[in-house]
C-alpha positions in Angstrom: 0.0 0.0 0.0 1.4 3.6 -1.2 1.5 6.6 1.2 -0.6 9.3 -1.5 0.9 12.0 0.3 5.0 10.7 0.4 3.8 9.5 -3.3 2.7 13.2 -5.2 5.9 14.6 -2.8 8.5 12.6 -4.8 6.1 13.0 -8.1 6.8 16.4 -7.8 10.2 17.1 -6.1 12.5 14.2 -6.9 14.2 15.3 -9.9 15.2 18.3 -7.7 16.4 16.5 -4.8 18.3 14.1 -6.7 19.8 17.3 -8.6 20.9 19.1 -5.0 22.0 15.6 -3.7 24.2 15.0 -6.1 25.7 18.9 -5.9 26.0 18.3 -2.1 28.3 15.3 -3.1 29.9 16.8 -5.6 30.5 19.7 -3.5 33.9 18.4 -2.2 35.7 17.8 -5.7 37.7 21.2 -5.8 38.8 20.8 -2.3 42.1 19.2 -1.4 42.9 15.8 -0.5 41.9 14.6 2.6 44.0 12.6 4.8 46.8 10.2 4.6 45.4 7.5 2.8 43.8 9.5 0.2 47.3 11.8 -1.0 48.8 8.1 -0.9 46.8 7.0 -3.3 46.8 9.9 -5.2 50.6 9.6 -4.9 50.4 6.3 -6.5 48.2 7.1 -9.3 50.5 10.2 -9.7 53.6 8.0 -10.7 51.8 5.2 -12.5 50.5 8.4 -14.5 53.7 10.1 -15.3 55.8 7.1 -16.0 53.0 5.6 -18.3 53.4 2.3 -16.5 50.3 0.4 -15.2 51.9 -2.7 -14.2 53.9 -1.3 -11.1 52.7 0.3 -8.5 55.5 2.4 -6.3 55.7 4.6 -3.8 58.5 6.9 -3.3 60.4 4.7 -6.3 59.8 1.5 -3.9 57.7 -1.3 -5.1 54.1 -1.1 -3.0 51.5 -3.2 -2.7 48.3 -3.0 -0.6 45.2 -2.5 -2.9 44.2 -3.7 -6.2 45.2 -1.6 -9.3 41.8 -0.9 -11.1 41.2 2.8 -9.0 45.0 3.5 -9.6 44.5 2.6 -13.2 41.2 4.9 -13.5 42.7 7.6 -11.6 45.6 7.7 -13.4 43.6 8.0 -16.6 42.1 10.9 -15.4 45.0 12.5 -14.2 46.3 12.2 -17.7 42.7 13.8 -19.3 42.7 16.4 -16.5 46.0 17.0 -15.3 47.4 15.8 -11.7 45.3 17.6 -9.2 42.5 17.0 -6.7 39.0 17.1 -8.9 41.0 14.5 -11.3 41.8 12.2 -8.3 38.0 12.3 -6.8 35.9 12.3 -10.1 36.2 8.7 -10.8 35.2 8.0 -7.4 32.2 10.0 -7.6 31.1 8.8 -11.2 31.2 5.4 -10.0 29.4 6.5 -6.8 26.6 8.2 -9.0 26.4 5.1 -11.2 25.2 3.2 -8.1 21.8 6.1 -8.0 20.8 4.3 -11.6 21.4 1.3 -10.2 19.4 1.5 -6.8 16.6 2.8 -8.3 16.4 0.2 -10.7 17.4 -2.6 -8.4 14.9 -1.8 -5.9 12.1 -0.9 -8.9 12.6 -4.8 -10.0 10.6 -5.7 -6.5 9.1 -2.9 -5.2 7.3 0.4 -6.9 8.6 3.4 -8.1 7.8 5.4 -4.3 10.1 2.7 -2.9 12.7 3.3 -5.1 12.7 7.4 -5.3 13.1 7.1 -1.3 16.0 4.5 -1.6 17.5 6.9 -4.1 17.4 9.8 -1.3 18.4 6.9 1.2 21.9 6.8 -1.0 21.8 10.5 -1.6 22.7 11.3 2.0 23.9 8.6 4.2 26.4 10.3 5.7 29.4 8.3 5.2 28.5 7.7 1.8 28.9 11.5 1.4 32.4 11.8 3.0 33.9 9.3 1.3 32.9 11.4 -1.9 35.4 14.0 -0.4 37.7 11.5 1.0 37.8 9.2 -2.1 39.2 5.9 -1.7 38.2 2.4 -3.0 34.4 2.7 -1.4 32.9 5.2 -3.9 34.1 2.8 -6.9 32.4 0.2 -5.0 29.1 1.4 -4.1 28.5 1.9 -7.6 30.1 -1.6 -9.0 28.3 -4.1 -6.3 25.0 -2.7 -6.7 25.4 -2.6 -10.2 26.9 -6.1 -10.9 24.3 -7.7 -8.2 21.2 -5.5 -10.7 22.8 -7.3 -14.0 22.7 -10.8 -12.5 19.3 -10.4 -11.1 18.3 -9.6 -14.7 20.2 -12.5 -16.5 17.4 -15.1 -14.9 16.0 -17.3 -17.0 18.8 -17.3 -19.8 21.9 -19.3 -19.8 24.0 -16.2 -21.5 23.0 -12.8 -21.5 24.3 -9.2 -22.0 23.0 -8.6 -18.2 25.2 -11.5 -17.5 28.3 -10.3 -18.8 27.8 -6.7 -17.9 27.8 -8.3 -14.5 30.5 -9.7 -14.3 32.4 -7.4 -15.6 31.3 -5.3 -12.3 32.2 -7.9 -10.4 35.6 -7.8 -11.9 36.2 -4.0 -11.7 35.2 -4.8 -7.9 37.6 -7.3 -7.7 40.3 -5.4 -9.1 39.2 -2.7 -6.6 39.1 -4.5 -3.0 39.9 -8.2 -3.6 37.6 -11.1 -3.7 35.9 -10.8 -0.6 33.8 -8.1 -2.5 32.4 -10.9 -3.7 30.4 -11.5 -0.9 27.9 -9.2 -1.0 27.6 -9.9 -4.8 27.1 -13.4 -4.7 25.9 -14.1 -0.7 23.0 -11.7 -1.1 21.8 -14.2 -4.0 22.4 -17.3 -1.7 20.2 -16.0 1.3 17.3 -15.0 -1.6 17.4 -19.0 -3.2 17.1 -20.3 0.6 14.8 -18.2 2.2 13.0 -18.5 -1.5 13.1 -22.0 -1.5 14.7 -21.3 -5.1 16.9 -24.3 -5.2 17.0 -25.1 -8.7 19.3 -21.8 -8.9 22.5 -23.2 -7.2 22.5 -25.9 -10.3 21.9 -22.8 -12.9 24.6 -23.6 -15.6 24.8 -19.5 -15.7 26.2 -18.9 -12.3 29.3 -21.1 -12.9 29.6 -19.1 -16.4 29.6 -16.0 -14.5 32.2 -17.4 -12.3 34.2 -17.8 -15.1 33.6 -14.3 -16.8 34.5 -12.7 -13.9 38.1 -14.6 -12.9 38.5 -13.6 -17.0 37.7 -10.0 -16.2 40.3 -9.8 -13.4 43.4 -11.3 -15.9 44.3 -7.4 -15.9 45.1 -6.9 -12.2 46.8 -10.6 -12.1 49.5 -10.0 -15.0 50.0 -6.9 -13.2 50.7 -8.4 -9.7 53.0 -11.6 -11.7 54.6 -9.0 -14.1 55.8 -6.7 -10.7 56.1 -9.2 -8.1 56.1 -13.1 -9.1 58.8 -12.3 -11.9 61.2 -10.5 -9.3 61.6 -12.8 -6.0 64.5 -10.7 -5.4 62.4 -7.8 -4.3 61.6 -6.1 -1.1 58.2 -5.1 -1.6 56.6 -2.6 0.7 53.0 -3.7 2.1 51.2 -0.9 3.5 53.8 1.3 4.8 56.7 -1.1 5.6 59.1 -3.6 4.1 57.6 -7.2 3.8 60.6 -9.5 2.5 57.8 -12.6 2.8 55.9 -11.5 0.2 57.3 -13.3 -3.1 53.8 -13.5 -5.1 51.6 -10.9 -6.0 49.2 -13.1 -7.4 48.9 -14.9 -3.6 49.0 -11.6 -1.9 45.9 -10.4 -3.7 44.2 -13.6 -3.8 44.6 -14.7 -0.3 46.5 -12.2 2.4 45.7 -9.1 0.8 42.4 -9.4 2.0 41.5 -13.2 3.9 45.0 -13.0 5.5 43.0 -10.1 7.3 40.4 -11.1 8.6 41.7 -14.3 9.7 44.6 -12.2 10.8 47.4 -14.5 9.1 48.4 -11.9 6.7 51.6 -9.4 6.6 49.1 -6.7 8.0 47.5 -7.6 11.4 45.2 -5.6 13.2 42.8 -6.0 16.4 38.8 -5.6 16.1 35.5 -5.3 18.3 32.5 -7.6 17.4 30.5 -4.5 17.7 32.0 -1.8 15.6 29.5 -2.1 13.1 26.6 -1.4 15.3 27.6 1.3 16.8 29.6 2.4 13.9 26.2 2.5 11.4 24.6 4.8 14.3 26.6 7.7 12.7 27.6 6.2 9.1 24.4 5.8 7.8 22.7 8.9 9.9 20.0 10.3 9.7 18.4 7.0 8.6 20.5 4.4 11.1 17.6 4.9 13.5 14.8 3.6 10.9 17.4 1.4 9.1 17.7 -0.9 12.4 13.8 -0.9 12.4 13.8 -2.1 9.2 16.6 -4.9 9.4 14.4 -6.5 12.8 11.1 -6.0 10.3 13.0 -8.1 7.8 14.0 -10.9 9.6 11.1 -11.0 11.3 9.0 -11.3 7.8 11.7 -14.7 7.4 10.1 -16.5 11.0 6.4 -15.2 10.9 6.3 -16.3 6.6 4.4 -13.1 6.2 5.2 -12.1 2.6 6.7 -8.8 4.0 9.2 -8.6 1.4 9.8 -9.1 -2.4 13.3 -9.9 -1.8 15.8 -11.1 0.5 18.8 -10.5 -1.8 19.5 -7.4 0.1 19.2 -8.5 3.5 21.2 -11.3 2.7 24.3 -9.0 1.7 24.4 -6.4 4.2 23.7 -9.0 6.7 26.4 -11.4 5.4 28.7 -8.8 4.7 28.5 -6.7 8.0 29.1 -9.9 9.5 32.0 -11.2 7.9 33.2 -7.4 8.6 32.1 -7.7 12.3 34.4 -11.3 12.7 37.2 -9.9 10.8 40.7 -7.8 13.3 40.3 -5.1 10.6 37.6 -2.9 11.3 37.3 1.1 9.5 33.8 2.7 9.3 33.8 3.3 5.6 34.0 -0.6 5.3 30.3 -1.1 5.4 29.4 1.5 2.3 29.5 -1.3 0.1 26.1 -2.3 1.6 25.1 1.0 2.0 22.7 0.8 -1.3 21.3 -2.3 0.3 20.4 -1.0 3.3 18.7 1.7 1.5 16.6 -0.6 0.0 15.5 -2.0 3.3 15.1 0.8 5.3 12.8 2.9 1.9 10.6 -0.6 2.0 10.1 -0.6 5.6 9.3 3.1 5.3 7.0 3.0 2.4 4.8 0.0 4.3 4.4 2.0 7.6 0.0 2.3 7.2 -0.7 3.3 10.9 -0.3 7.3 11.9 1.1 6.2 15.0 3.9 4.2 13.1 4.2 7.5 10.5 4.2 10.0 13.6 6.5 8.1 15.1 9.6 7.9 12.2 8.4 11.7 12.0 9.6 12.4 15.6 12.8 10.4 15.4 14.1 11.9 12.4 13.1 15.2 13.9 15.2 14.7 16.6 18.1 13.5 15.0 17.6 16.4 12.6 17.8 18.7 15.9 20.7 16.8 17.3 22.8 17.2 13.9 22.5 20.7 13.8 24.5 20.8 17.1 27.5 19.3 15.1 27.8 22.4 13.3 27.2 24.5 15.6 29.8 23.6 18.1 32.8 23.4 15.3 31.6 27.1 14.8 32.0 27.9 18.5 35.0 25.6 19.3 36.9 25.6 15.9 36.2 28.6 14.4 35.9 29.0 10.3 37.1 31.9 8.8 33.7 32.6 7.5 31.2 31.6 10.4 28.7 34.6 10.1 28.0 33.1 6.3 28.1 29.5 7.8 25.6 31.1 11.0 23.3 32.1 8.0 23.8 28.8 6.1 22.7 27.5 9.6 19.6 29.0 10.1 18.3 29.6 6.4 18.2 25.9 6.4 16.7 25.1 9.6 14.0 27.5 9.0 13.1 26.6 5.9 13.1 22.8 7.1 10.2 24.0 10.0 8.3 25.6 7.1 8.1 23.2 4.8 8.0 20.2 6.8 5.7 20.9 9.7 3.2 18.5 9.0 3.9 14.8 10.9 3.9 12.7 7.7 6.0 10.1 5.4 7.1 13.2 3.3 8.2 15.3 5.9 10.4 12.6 7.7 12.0 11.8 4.3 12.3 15.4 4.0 13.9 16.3 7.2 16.1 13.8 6.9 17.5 15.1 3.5 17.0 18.6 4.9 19.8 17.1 7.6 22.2 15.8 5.3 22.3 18.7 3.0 23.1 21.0 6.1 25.5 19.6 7.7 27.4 17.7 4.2 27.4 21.5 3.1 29.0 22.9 6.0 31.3 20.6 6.4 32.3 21.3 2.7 32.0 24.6 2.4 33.0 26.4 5.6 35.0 23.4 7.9 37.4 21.0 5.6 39.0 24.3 3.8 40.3 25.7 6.7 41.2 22.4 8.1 42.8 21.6 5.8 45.3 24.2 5.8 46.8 21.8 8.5 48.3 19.8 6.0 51.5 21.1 6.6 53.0 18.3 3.4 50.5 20.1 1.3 51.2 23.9 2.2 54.9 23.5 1.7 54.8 21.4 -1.6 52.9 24.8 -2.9 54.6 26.8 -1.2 57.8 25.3 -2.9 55.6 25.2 -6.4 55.5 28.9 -5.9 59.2 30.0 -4.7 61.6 27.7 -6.5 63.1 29.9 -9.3 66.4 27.9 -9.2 64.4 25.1 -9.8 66.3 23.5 -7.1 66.1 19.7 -5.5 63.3 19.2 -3.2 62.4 16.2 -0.4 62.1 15.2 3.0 64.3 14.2 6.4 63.4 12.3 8.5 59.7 12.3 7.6 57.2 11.1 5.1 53.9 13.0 4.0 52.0 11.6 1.0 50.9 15.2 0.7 54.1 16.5 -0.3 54.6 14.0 -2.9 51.3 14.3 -4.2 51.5 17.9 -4.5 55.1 18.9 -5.1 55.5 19.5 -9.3 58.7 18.3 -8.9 60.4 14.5 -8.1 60.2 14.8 -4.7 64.0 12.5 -2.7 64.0 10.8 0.9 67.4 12.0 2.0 69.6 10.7 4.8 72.0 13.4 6.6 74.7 12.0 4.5 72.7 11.8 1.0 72.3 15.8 2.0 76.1 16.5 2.3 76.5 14.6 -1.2 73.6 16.8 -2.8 74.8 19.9 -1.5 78.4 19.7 -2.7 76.1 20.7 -6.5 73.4 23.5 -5.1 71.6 24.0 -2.3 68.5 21.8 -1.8 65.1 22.9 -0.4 64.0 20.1 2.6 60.6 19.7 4.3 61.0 18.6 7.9 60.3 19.4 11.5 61.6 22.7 12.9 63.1 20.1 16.0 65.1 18.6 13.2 67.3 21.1 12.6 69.2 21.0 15.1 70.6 17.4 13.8 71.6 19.0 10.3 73.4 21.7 11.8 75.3 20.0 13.8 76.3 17.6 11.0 78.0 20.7 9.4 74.7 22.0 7.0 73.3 24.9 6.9 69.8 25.7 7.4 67.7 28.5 6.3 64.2 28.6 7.1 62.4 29.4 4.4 58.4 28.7 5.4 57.0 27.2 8.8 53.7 25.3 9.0 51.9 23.7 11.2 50.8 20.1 10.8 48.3 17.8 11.7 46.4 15.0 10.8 43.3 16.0 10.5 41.3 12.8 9.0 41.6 12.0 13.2 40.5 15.1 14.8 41.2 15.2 19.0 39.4 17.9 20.9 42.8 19.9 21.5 43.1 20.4 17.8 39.6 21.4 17.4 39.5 24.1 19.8 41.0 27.0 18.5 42.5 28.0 21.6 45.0 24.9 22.0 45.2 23.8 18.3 48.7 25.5 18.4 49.5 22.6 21.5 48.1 19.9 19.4 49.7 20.7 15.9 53.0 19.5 14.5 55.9 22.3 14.0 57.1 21.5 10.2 59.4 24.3 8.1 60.8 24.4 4.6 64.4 24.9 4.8 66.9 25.6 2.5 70.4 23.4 3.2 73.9 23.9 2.0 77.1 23.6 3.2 
C-alpha cells in the first residue's frame, strides 16, 4: 500500500532533490585531498601516470603493494585527461558512486514500486558516510557503484543461460575485484544465496549461468593478475613494501591479492594484522548511515522477522542477505574502519525505503516523523559547536547557512507525515554535508603542513632546485610537489649539497641534527601540521590547536 501523500511529494520534487543531492556530493571535488590514505593513493596514481606504467605500483620509487590496481588505473587516466590535481583524483570516485543512484533505483524498482525506489535513491543521496567518502575518495565510492550494479545485471540474466545482463555483471564484479579483492564478492554473490534459501529457489544453485559468471568474472580480473605476476612473481629478489613497511615474505603478487591481501585479514594471518571489536559495526552504522541508522535498524528487525512469521513482507531477500552477510564477515574480521560497510550502503537503503513505504498506521508515521526530527535537531548541534569551538574563517555566512536551512526545514516540513520525515532527513544531510564542505574541511585543511609546503615550494623555487624530506614522510608533499620529490639521509644531503643548495621539508626540532652535522639551514616557510582525517578535541578548539599541531618548516640546506 502507497502513502498518497510521500507519493505526489516525490512526483513532484525528486528530480530536484536528486539534482541538490548529487551537488551536495559533488561539492567536495575542488577541495584538497583529505587525509593520509587519500594523498597516498593519489601519490600512486600520480607516478603510474607520469611514468605511463600500469603494471607497477610504487611509492616513493619502492615497489608497493596493498590495494588492487583498477582505482590507480582509472585515476591515473584521469590525471592524464585532466592534469594531476584533486578534482582528477575524486571524479572517478564519484562517477562510479553516482552510477550506483541508476542502479538503486532500478534494483529496488525490480521488487518494489517506483515510491520505494525514489526514497531508496534519497536513502543513498545522504547517508552520511556515503557523502564523505565522496570528499575523502578511496576504493568505497568505486564500489558502491560496482556491487550494486553487478548484483542488478545478475538479477536480470534469470532465465537465460547467457546474457548481456550477464556479462555486464561480471564485468562489475571484476572491476570490484580489481578494486578491493575477492571478498567483494560476498555481498555480490551471498545476497543471492540468502534470496534462493529463504525463497526455497533451489534449482538456482545448479543454474549452468552462475558457474559461467564465475568464469567471466576470474576472466575479467586477468588485468590486475598479469600486473601483480609481471611486478612481483617475476622479481623474487624484491623487497616489496606492504602498506607502509618492508615485507621480505611477500614473493607473489598473485597470492597476496588472492589470499593475504584481503582473507589473510580477517583471519589475521596476513603481513598486516590488526585487532577488532565484534560490535563496531553497530555502533559504527549509528553515525555512518545517519540520519536514517535509526529507521534502518527498524527495518533490518522487520525483515527478519517477515523470514520467522512467513508473512510475505518482502519481495526480496537478496538485500538482507548482503548487508547481513557482509557486516558480519566485517564484524568477525581484526580489521575494522567505518567506511568498510558503504559497500552495503545501497542495500540497506533498500531496506530501510521498503520498511518506510509500508508503515500504514499514523502512530507508526508519527513516530519515524519524531525520530528523524530529533536527530535532525541533534545534527545541527555538530555544526554548531565546530563554529563555537573551531572557528571558520567565515562563520557569520556559515551562522546564515545555519539558520536559512533550519527555517526553511520547520516551514516546509511541519506536518507529521512520510514526506516530511524523508524530507527532514535530506534537509539534515544537506546541512550539515554543506558545512562541512564549504566552511569546515578548507580551513582544516590548511593543516596539512606536506601540502602547504609542496605549494609553497611550487611557488618560490626559481632555481628550480632539488626538493624532499628528512626524517619524515607525507604523501601530501609527494602528491603535491611539481617536482620529483627524494627521501634523504643526513649524509645523501652533504652529497647533494656539494652541487646547489637543496630545499628540505621537515620538523623545525630537526634542525638542530643537520646543523650539527655541518649544514646549513635556512628557514624558508614554517607550518603547522596535523592529521586531520583523526580530529582530538585539543586540535579542534581553537584556543589549544597551536599545542596539538605539529611544527614543520621548509628549509633551504647547504654547506
Amino acid at each position: 500500500m502507497q502513502q498518497p501523500d510521500l507519493q505526489s511529494w516525490l512526483n513532484k520534487w525528486f528530480p530536484v532533490i536528486v539534482i541538490i543531492g548529487i551537488a551536495v556530493n559533488a561539492s567536495g571535488l575542488f577541495l584538497p585531498i583529505l587525509g593520509t590514505d587519500g594523498a597516498l593513493y593519489a601519490h600512486v596514481a600520480k607516478t603510474m601516470s607520469l611514468n605511463n606504467n600500469f603494471n607497477n605500483l610504487y611509492v616513493e620509487g619502492k615497489d608497493w603493494l596493498d590495494k588492487p590496481h583498477f582505482p590507480f588505473w582509472v585515476t591515473a587516466i584521469f590525471f592524464k585527461i585532466f592534469g594531476i590535481n584533486s578534482f582528477a583524483y575524486k571524479l572517478p570516485g564519484l562517477l562510479f558512486w553516482a552510477l550506483g543512484i541508476f542502479y538503486t533505483y532500478s534494483f529496488t524498482k525490480l521488487f518494489y514500486n517506483d515510491t520505494t525506489a525514489k526514497v531508496a535513491v534519497i536513502i543513498y543521496l545522504t547517508a552520511e558516510h556515503l557523502v564523505l567518502s565522496n570528499n575523502d575518495v578511496r576504493a568505497e565510492p568505486f564500489l558502491t557503484g560496482m556491487v550494486i550494479g553487478s548484483v542488478y545485471h545478475f538479477y536480470k540474466s534469470y532465465g537465460k543461460t547467457f546474457s548481456v545482463d550477464l556479462m555486464l555483471g561480471s564485468l562489475l564484479a571484476g572491476f570490484a575485484v580489481m578494486t578491493k579483492g575477492l571478498f567483494i564478492l560476498l555481498p555480490i554473490g551471498g545476497g543471492f544465496i540468502v534470496h534462493w534459501i529463504i525463497k526455497k529457489e533451489w534449482n538456482q544453485f545448479f543454474q549452468f549461468r552462475w558457474i559461467l559468471a564465475i568464469i567471466l568474472t576470474f576472466i575479467f580480473i586477468t588485468p590486475e593478475l598479469y600486473a601483480l605476476y609481471h611486478q612481483v612473481d617475476l622479481h623474487p629478489e624484491k623487497t616489496i613494501i606492504v602498506g607502509d613497511r618492508p615485507d621480505p615474505s611477500v614473493k607473489s603478487g598473485i597470492k597476496f591479492f588472492l589470499w593475504d591481501s584481503q582473507f589473510g585479514r580477517f583471519f589475521n594471518t596476513g603481513p598486516i594484522k590488526g585487532s577488532g571489536d565484534k560490535a563496531f559495526f553497530l555502533h559504527t552504522l549509528l553515525w555512518a548511515f545517519l540520519p536514517w541508522s535509526l529507521v534502518m535498524y527498524a527495518s533490518l528487525y522487520r525483515n527478519i522477522k517477515s523470514i520467522f512469521k512467513k508473512d510475505n513482507y518482502a519481495n526480496e531477500y537478496i538485500s538482507l542477505g548482503a548487508s547481513i552477510l557482509t557486516l558480519l564477515l566485517f564484524s568477525l574480521s581484526k580489521f575494522q574502519l567505518p567506511h568498510y560497510s558503504n559497500i552495503v550502503f545501497p542495500f540497506l537503503g533498500i531496506l530501510t525505503a521498503h520498511f518506510l513505504c509500508t508503515l500504514k498506521m499514523p502512530k507508526s508515521i508519527k513516530a519515524v516523523y519524531i525520530i528523524q526530527a530529533v536527530i535532525g535537531i541533534i545534527a545541527v548541534l555538530l555544526p554548531v559547536i565546530l563554529l563555537i569551538f573551531f572557528r571558520p574563517p567565515h562563520y557569520i555566512l556559515a551562522a546564515f547557512w545555519i539558520t536559512i536551512v533550519v527555517v526553511l526545514s520547520v516551514y516546509w516540513f511541519g506536518k507529521r507525515s512520510m514526506s516530511s520525515a524523508i524530507g527532514i532527513g535530506f534537509a539534515t544531510s544537506v546541512l550539515i554535508n554543506i558545512f562541512l564542505n564549504a566552511f569546515f574541511y578548507g580551513p582544516l585543511m590548511e593543516y596539512q603542513g606536506g601540502m602547504k609546503a609542496a605549494l609553497y615550494i611550487n611557488e618560490n623555487n626559481p632555481q628550480h632546485l632539488k626538493a624532499g624530506e628528512f626524517d619524515t614522510q607525507s604523501y601530501h608533499y609527494a602528491f603535491y610537489l611539481n617536482q620529483p620529490n627524494y627521501q634523504w639521509s643526513i649524509d645523501e644531503l652533504k652529497m647533494e649539497v656539494k652541487q646547489q643548495p637543496v630545499l628540505v621539508l621537515t620538523e623545525r626540532s630537526k634542525l638542530d641534527s643537520l646543523n650539527n652535522a655541518g649544514l646549513k639551514t635556512e628557514v624558508l616557510a614554517p607550518f603547522e601540521d596535523f592529521r586531520v582525517a583523526m580530529l582530538t578535541g585539543k586540535f579542534v578548539n581553537y584556543k589549544t590547536r597551536s599545542e596539538a599541531t605539529k611544527k614543520m618548516v621548509v628549509a633551504r640546506i647547504g654547506n
